[in-house]
C-alpha positions as CSV (number, residue, x, y, z in Angstrom):
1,X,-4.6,-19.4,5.0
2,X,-3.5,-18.8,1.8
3,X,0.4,-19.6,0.9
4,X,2.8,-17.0,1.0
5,X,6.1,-16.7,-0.4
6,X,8.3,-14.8,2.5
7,X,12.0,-13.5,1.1
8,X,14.0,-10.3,2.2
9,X,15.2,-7.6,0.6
10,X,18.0,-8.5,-2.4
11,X,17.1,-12.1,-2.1
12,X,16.7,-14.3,-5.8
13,X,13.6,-16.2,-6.6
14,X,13.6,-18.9,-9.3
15,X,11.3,-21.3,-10.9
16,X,13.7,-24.0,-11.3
17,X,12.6,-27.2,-8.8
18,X,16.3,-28.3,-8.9
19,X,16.9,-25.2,-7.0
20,X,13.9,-25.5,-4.3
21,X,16.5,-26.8,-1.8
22,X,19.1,-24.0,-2.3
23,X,19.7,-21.4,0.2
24,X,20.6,-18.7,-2.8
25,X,17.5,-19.1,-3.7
26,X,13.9,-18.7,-3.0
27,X,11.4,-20.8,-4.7
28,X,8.1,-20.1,-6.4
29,X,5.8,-23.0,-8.6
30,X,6.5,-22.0,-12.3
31,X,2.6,-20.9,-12.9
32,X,2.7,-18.4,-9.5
33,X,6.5,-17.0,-11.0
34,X,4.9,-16.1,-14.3
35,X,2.7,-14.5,-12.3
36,X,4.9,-12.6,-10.6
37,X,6.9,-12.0,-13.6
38,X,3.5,-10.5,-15.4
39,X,2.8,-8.3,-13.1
40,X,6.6,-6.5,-13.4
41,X,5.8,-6.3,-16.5
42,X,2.5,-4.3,-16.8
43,X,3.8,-1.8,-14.6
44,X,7.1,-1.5,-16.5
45,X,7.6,1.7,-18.3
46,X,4.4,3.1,-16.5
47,X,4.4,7.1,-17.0
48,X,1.4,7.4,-14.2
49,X,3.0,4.8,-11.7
50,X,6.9,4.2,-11.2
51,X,8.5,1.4,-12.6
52,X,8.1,-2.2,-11.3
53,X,11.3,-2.7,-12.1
54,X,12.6,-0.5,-9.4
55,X,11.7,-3.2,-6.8
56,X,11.4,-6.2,-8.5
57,X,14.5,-6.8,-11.1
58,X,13.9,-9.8,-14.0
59,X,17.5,-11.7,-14.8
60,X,18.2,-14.7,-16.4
61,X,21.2,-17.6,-15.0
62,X,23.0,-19.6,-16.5
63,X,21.7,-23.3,-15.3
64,X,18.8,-21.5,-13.1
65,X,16.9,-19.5,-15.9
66,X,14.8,-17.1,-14.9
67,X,15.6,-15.1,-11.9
68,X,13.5,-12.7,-9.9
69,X,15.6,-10.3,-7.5
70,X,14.1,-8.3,-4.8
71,X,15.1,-4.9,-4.1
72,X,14.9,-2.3,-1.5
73,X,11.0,-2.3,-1.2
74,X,9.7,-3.9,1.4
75,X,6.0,-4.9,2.2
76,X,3.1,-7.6,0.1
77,X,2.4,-8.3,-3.1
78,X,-0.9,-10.3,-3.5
79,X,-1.1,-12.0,-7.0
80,X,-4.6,-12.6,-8.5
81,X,-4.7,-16.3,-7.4
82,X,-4.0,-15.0,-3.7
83,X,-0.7,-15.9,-3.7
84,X,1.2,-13.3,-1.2
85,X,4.6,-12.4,-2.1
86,X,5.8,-11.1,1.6
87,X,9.1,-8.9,1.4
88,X,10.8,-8.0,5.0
89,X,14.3,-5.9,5.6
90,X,17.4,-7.4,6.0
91,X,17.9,-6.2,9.6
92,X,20.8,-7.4,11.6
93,X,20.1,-8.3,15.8
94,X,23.2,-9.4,16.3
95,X,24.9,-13.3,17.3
96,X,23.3,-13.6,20.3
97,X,19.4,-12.0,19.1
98,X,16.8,-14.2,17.2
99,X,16.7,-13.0,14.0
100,X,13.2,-14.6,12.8
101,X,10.2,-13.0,10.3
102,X,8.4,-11.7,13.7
103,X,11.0,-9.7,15.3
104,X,11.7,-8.3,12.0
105,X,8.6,-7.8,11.4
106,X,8.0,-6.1,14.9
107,X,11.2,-3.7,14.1
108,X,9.8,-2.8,10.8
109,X,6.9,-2.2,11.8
110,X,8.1,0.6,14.6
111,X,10.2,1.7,11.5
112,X,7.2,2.3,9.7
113,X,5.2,4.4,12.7
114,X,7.6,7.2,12.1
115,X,5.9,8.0,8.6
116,X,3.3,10.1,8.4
117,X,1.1,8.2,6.6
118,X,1.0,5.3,9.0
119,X,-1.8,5.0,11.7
120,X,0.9,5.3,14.5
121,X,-2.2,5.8,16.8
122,X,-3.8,2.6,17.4
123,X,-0.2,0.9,17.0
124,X,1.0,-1.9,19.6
125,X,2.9,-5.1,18.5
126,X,1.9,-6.9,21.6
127,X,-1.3,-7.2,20.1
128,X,-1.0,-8.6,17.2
129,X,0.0,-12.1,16.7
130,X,2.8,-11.1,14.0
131,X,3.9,-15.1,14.2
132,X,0.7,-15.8,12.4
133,X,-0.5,-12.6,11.1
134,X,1.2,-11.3,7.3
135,X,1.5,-8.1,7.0
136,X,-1.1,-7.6,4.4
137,X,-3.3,-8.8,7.6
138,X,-1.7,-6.6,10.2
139,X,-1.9,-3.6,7.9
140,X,-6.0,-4.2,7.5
141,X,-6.0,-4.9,11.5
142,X,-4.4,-1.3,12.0
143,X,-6.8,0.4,9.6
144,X,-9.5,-1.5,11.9
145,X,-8.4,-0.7,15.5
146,X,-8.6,3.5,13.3
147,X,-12.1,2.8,13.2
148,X,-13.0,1.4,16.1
149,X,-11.5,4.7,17.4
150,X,-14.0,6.6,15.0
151,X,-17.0,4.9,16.3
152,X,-15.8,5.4,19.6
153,X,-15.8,8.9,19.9
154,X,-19.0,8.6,17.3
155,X,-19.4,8.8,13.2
156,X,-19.9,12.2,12.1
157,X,-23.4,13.6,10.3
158,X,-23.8,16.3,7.8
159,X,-26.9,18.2,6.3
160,X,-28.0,16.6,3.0
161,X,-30.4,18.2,0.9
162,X,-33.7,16.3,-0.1
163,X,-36.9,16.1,-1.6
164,X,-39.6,14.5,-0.7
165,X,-43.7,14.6,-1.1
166,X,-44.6,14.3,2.5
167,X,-47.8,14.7,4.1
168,X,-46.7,18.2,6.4
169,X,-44.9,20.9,5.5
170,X,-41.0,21.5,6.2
171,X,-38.3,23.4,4.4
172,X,-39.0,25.0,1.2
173,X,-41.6,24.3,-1.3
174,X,-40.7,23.2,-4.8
175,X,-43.8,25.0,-6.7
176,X,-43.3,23.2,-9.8
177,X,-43.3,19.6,-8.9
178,X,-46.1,20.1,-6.1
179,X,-48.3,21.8,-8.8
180,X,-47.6,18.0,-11.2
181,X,-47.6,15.8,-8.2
182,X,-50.4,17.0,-6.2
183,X,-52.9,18.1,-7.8
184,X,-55.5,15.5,-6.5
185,X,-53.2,15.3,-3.4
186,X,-53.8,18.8,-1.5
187,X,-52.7,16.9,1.7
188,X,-49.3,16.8,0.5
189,X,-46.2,19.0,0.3
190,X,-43.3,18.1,-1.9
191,X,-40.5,20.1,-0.5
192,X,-36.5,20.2,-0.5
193,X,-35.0,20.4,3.1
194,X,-31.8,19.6,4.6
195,X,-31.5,16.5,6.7
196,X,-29.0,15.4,9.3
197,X,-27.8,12.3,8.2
198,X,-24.4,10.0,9.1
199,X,-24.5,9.4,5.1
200,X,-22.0,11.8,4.1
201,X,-18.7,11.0,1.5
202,X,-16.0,10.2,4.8
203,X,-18.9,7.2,5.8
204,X,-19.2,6.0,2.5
205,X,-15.8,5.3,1.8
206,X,-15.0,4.0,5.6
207,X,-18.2,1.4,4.7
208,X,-17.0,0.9,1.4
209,X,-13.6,-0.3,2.6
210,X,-14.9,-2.0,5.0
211,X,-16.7,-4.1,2.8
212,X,-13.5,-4.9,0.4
213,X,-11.3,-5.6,3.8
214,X,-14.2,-8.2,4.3
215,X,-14.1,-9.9,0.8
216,X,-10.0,-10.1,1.0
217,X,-8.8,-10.8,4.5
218,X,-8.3,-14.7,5.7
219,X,-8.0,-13.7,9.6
220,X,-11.1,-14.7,11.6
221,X,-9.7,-12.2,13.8
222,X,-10.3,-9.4,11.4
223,X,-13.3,-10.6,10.1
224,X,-15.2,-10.5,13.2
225,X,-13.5,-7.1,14.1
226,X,-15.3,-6.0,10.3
227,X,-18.8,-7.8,11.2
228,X,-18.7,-5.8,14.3
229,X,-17.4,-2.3,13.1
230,X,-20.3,-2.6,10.2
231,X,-23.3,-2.5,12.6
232,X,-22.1,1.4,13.1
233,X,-22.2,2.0,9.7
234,X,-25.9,0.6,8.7
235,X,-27.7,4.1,8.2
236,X,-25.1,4.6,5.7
237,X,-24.6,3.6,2.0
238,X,-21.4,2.3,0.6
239,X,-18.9,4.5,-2.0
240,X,-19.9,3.7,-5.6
241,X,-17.8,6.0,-6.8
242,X,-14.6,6.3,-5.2
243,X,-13.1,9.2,-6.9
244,X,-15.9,11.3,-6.5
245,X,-16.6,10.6,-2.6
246,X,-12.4,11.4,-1.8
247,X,-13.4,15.0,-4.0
248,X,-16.0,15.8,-1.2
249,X,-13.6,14.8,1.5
250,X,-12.3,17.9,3.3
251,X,-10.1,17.5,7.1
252,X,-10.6,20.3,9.3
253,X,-11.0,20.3,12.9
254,X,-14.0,18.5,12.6
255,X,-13.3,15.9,10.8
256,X,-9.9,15.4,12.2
257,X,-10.9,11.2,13.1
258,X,-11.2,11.0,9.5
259,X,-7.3,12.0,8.4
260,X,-5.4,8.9,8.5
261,X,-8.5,6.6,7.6
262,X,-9.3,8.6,4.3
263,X,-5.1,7.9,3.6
264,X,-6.0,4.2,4.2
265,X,-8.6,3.8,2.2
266,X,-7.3,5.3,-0.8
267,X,-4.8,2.4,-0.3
268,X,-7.0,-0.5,0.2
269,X,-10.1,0.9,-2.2
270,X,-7.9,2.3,-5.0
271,X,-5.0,0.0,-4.9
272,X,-2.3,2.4,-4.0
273,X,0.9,2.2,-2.7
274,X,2.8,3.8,-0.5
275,X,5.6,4.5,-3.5
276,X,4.4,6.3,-6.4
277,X,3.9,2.6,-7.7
278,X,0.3,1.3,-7.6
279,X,-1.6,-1.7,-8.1
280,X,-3.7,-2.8,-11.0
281,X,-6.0,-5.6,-11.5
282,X,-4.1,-8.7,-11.2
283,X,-2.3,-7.6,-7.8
284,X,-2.2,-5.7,-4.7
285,X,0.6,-4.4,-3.7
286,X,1.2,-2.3,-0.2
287,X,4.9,-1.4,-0.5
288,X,7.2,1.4,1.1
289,X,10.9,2.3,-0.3
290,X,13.4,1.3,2.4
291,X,15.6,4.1,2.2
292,X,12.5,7.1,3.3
293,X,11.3,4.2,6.0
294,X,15.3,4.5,7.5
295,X,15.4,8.4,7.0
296,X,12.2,8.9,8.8
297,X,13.0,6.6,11.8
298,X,16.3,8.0,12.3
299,X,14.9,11.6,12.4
300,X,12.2,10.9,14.8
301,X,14.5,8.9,16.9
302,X,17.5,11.2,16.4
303,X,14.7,14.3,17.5
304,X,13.7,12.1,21.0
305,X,17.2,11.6,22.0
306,X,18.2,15.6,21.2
307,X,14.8,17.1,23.0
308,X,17.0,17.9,26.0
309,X,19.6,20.0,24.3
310,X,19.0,23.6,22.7
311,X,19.5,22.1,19.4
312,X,17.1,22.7,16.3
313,X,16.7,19.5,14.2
314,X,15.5,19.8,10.9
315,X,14.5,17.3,8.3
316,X,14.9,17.5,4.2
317,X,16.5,21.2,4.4
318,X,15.9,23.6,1.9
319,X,17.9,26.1,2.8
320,X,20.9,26.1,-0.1
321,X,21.5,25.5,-3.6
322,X,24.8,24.1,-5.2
323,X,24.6,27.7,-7.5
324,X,23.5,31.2,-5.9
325,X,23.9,32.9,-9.2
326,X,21.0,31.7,-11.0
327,X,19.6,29.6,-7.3
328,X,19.2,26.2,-8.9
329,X,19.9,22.9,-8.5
330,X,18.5,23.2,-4.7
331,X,20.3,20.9,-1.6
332,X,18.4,18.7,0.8
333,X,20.2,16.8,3.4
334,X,18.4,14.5,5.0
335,X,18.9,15.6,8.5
336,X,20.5,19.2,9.6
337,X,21.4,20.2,13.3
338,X,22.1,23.2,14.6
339,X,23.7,23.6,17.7
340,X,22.9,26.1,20.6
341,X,26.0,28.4,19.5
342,X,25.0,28.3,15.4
343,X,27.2,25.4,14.7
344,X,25.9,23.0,12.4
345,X,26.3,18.8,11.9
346,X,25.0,17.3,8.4
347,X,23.7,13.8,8.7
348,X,22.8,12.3,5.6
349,X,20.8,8.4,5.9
350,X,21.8,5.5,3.5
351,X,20.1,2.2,3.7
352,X,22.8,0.2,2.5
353,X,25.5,-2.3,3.9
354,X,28.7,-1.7,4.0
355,X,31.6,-4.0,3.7
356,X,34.8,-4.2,5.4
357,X,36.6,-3.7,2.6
358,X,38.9,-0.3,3.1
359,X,40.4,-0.6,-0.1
360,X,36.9,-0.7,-2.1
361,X,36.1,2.6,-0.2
362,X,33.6,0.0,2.0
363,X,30.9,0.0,-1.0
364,X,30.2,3.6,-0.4
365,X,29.3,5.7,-3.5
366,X,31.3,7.7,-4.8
367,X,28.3,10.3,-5.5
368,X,27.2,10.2,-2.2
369,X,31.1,11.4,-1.2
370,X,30.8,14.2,-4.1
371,X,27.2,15.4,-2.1
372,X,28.6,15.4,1.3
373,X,31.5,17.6,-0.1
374,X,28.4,19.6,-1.7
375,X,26.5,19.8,1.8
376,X,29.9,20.7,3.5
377,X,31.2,23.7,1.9
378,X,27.6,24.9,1.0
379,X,26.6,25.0,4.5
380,X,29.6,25.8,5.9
381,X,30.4,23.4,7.9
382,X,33.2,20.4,8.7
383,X,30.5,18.0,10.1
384,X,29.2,15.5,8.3
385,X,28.0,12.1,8.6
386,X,26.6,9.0,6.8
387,X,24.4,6.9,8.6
388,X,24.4,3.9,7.3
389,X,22.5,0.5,9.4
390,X,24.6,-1.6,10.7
391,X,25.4,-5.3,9.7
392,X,27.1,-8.3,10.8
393,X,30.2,-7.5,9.1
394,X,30.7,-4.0,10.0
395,X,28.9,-4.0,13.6
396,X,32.6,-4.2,15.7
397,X,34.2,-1.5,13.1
398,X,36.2,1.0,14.6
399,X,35.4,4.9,14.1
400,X,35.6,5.3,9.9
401,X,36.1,8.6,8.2
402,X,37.0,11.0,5.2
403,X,39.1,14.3,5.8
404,X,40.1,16.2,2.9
405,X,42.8,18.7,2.8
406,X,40.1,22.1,2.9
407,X,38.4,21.6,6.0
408,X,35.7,18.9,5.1
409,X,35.3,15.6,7.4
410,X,33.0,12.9,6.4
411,X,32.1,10.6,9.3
412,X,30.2,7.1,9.3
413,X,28.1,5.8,12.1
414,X,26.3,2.5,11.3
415,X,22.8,2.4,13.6
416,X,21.5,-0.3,14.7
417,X,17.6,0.0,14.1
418,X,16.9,-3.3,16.5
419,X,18.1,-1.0,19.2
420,X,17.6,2.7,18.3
421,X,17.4,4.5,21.1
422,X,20.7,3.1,22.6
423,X,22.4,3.5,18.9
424,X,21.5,7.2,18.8
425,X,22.2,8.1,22.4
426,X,26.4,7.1,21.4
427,X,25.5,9.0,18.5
428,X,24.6,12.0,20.7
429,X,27.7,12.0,23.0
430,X,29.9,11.8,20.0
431,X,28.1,14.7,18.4
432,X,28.1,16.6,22.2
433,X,31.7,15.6,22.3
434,X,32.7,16.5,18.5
435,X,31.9,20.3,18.8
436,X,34.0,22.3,16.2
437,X,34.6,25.9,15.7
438,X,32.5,27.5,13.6
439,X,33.8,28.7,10.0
């Protein structure tokens, strides 16, 4: 298998061999950082794509030189050379809890289910050997196990129009070609008819991407999984022109199977991202911004634990703008609750530690304090938390929180992702618990 370089989100990497050894740092060979360091660079500035900069951060040390720092993106980077770059969230289990690459990698990955774009379908960590697998490799394996589905319940066909000199008669005569091809021939027919063929644009793109899963991955596992999955696909040629094939695409109820495969293989046959950022020639890069992969998980989880109450849970609100008179500059709080009696809770998600340090406000912005007030007296309401994940340092905290002198009460509640469900069910008996007039 082809090496990869494994860090966490806001770790450093360097070049310098007389910092190989250090725990500060990570370490990369000086032609695979340049590498690295390239490929910031011809994303930097990007109008089309976002900044490479925005994840990956380019510093120079005093004594160290040049420093790479890792921000809140997490997923693979695979350099030209094959080198993987493999970035995983800082995610704290606790003292007692194993906090290796494979449980994290099994908590992200549930993380990751609650976005849409994820195939949360075929999804089951017990199958897949995350000790040995990267996720680059586990990604491919999902988009696999989404068309085994496919074949399963059988590859769709479409009518495709031809043409054809045949020797009997079908569809509609094409006067003007059968008059130049057949005038010695008047045993033939050249016709245009539609045919029912399995060589329609979803197909082509499925085979294509098939075909460039086969040419990248390293896991035998996934290679025979590809050999096999190709047999269904022999009747039909691969994409040649990606762009064009995902212009023909349409998902109705028909072609339903087709949804979260045609998502996937944009990713893998165009080199997108899940960002706005995407990949060029001399990488790959399959990345997701940490702080929608936190907001997402906590409102499906937050949505399970509430399905017994009366309560409406929505997600990104839309409802109110800072100004009425002209409406502009429009709200969105991440997460809005509204009780059975009209009451309503704000609950705004922040992937960010904290530290226990009262006096330094705990690291907590102070624009995020100016928004809450914003949400508060926009939406009428005292209730409002920060959810924030928790962390070593603030885990045992007692309750935190903000009242100003008009009514407006900014709470914290740190969650702890490695154990959602039991995080959000205190979460629930303190919001059951907290009920406040309404204003």
């Amino acid at each position: 298998m082809k090496k990869i370089l494994e860090v966490r989100e806001f770790d450093r990497i360097s070049c310098n061999p007389d910092f190989k050894e250090e725990k500060e740092y990570k370490y990369l060979p000086e032609h695979i950082f340049r590498d690295l360091r390239d490929f910031i660079h011809a994303f930097t500035g990007s109008e089309e794509h976002a900044d490479a900069l925005e994840f990956l951060k380019i510093s120079c040390r005093r004594n160290v030189g040049d420093i790479i720092s890792v921000n809140n993106y997490v997923g693979l980077i695979q350099m030209q050379n094959g080198f993987q770059v493999q970035v995983l969230p800082k995610i704290d289990f606790g003292s007692d809890s194993n906090n290796g690459s494979e449980e994290t990698k099994r908590v992200f990955l549930r993380m990751l289910r609650s976005m849409e774009d994820f195939p949360r379908k075929v999804f089951n960590d017990a199958n897949l050997r995350m000790d040995r697998m990267p996720l680059y490799e586990i990604f491919i394996n999902m988009y696999l196990q989404e068309v085994r589905i496919l074949v399963k319940h059988g590859i769709k066909s479409d009518y495709a129009a031809r043409e054809n000199n045949l020797n009997f008669y079908k569809g509609k005569l094409v006067v003007n070609e059968h008059i130049k091809q057949n005038v010695a021939h008047r045993e033939r027919f050249y016709v245009r008819y539609d045919e029912y063929l399995v060589d329609r644009a979803e197909n082509r793109l499925v085979k294509a991407t098939l075909q460039k899963l086969q040419s990248i991955t390293v896991s035998a596992e996934n290679q025979k999984v590809i050999r096999q999955l190709l047999t269904a696909f022999e009747l039909v040629r691969p994409s040649v022109n990606y762009q064009k094939d995902f212009a023909r695409v349409v998902i109705d109820r028909n072609t339903k199977d087709y949804d979260m495969l045609m998502r996937w293989s944009r990713v893998f046959l165009l080199n997108k991202s899940f960002t706005t950022f995407s990949g060029g020639h001399n990488a790959r890069a399959l990345l997701f911004p940490m702080e929608k992969v936190f907001e997402s998980y906590v409102a499906q989880q937050l949505k399970k634990v509430l399905a017994d109450l009366e309560w409406e849970v929505s997600t990104q609100d839309k409802g109110c703008y800072l100004f009425d008179s002209p409406r502009q500059f429009k709200l969105r709080p991440d997460i809005v609750i509204t009780r059975d009696d009209g009451s309503r809770i704000i609950l705004d998600t922040k992937w960010k530690s904290l530290v226990n340090k009262p006096r330094n406000n705990y690291g907590i912005s102070q624009s995020d304090m100016y928004q809450m007030y914003a949400y508060s007296k926009k939406y009428k309401t005292p209730e409002i938390w920060l959810l924030y994940p928790v962390n070593e340092e603030m885990r045992d905290q007692p309750d935190i929180s903000f009242d100003s002198s008009d009514g407006v009460n900014v709470r914290l509640f740190f969650v702890d992702v490695a154990n959602i469900e039991t995080s959000l069910q205190s979460l629930r008996d303190r919001l059951a618990a907290d009920r406040q007039p309404r204003r």
